[in-house]
Every structure is written in C-alpha cells, then in structure tokens.
N, C-alpha and C positions, 0 to 999 in steps of 0.2 A: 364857725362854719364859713367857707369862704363861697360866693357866689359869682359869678361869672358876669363881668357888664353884658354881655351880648343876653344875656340867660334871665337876666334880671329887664332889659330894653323888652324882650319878647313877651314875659312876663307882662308887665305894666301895658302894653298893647293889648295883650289880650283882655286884663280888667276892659279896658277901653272897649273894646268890642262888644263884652259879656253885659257890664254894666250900664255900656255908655254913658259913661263920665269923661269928660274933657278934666285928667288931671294936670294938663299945664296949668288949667286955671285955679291961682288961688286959692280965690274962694270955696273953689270946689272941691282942691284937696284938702281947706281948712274942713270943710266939713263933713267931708269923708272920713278924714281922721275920728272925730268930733263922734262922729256914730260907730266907729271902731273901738275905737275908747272906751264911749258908752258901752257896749254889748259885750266886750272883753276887760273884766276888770284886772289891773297892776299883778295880782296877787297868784292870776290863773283859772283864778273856782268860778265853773259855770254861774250865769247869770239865767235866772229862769225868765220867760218872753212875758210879757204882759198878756192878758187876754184879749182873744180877737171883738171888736164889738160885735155885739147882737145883730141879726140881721132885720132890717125894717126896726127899727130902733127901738124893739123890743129888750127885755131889761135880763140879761145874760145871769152866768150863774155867778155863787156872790161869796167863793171861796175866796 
C-alpha cells in the first residue's frame, strides 16, 4: 500500500490535534507506540480491555 507523504504529514497532525500528543517528542512517541503495541498484539487477535474500576472503590465484578 503506498501512502502519500502529504497524506500521511495530515495524518500525524491530526493525531496531534485529536490526542494531543506532541509526537516530535521521543519520549512521547516511545510511549505511544508502547500502548499501541500493548492494546494491538503482533498476531492481530483482539485484545479484551481490562475492567473499568469500581466507582468509590467499591469491589467490581470478579469475572
């Protein structure tokens, strides 16, 4: 798949806007990546989300 530099600059801007994430920085894109990785593993196959905590730190359900 070929992608357009113009297409792809617009792209990356908009993360920026949506997110705001400063990915010139680093750090930032290290760990950007780092939680994309996480949530999307190698392989493809959904990753299920962790549970939200309880609210007032009451003890959630315990599947």
């Amino acid at each position: 798949m070929k992608l357009h530099p113009n297409t792809l600059r617009h792209r990356l801007r908009r993360v920026r806007e949506l997110v705001h994430l400063d990915l010139g920085d680093p750090d930032v894109r290290l760990a950007a990546w780092l939680e994309l990785r996480h949530a999307v593993p190698a392989d493809g196959s959904p990753r299920r989300p962790a549970p939200a905590p309880a609210p007032h730190g009451r003890p959630g359900p315990s599947w």
